[in-house]
C-alpha positions as CSV (number, residue, x, y, z in Angstrom):
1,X,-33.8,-11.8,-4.8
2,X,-32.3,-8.3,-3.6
3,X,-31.1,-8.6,-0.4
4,X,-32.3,-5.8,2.1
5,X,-31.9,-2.4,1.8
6,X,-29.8,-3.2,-1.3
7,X,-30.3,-1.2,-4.8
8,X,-29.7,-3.5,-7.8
9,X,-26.8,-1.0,-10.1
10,X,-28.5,1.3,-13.1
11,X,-29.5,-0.5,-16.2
12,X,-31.7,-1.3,-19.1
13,X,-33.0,-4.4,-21.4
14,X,-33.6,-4.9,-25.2
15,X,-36.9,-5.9,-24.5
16,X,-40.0,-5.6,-21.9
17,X,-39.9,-7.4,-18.3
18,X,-42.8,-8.3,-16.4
19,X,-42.3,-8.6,-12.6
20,X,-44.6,-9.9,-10.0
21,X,-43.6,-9.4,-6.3
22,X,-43.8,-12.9,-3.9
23,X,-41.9,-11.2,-0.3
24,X,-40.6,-8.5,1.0
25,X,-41.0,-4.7,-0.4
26,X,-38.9,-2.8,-3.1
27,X,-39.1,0.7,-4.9
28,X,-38.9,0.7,-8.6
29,X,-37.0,3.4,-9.6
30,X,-37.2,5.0,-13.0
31,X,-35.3,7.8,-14.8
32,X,-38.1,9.8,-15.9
33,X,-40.9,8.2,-14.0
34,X,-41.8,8.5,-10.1
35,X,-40.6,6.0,-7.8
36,X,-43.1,3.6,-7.5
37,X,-43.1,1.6,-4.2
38,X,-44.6,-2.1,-4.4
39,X,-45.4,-4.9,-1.6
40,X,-46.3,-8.5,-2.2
41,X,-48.8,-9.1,-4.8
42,X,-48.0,-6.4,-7.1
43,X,-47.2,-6.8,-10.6
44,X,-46.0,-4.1,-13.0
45,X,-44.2,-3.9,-16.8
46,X,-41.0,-2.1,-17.7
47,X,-40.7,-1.2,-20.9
48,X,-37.8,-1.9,-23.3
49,X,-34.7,0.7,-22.9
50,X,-36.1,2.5,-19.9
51,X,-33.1,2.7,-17.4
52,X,-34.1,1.5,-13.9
53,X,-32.5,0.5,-10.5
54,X,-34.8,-1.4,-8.0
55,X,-34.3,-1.1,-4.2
56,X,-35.2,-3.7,-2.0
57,X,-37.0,-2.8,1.5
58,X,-35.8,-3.6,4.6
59,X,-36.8,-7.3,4.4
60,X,-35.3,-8.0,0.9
61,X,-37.5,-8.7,-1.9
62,X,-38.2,-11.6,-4.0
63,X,-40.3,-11.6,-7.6
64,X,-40.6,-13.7,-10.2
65,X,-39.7,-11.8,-12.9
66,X,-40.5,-12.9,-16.6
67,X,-38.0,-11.1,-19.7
68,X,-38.4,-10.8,-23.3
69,X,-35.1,-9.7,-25.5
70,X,-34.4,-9.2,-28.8
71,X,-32.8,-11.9,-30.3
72,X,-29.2,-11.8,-30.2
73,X,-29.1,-9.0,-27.8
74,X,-28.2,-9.0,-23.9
75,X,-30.9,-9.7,-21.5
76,X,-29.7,-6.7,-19.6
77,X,-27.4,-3.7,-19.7
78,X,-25.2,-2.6,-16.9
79,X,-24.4,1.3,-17.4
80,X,-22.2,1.8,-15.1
81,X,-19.9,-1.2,-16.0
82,X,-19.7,-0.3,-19.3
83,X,-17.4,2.4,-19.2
84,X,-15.0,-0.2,-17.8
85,X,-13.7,-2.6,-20.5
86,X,-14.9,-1.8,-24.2
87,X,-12.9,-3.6,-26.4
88,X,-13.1,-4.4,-30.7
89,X,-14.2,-7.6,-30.1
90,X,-17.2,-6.1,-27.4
91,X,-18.0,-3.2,-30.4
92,X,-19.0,-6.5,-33.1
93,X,-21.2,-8.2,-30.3
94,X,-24.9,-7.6,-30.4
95,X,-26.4,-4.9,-28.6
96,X,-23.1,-3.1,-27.5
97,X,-23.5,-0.2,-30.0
98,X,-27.1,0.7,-28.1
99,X,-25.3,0.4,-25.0
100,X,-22.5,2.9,-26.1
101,X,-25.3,5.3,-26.9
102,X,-27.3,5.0,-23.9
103,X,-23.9,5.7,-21.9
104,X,-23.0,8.4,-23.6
105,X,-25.7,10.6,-23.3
């Protein structure tokens, strides 16, 4: 659930989600891509590592969305918290060196 007229922060995951929208309306927005606005019904894909940040409509919106990861790796990848706390112990997890990279840029 996003609540209304509120935009879930930047980020990416290590493998594809699949979202199908039950209520409300949201814009699925895509560095490189078009917004692309969907309404109750609508399904789409996002594949692995693009960036995105979803905005719910006025009503909120509500899916049921489906992820696949790579094993060992963070379902999803804040980019704007990571500049925050990177510590030696963060740099040995999993998935933190793509992160780094995908910041950096």
């Amino acid at each position: 659930m996003i609540p209304p007229n509120a935009q879930v922060p930047r980020h990416d995951h290590s493998g594809e989600e699949f979202l199908h929208l039950l209520e409300g309306t949201a814009t699925h927005i895509e560095e490189g891509s078009a917004n692309r606005d969907l309404k109750p019904g609508e399904a789409m894909v996002i594949r692995m590592g693009k960036i995105h940040s979803p905005k719910a409509g006025p009503d909120g919106a509500r899916a049921v969305v489906f992820r696949v990861h790579l094993e060992g790796e963070p379902e999803r990848l804040e980019l704007e918290l990571a500049r925050i706390a990177i510590t030696p112990e963060r740099l040995r997890r999993p998935g933190w060196r793509r992160f780094i990279q995908k910041i950096s840029r």
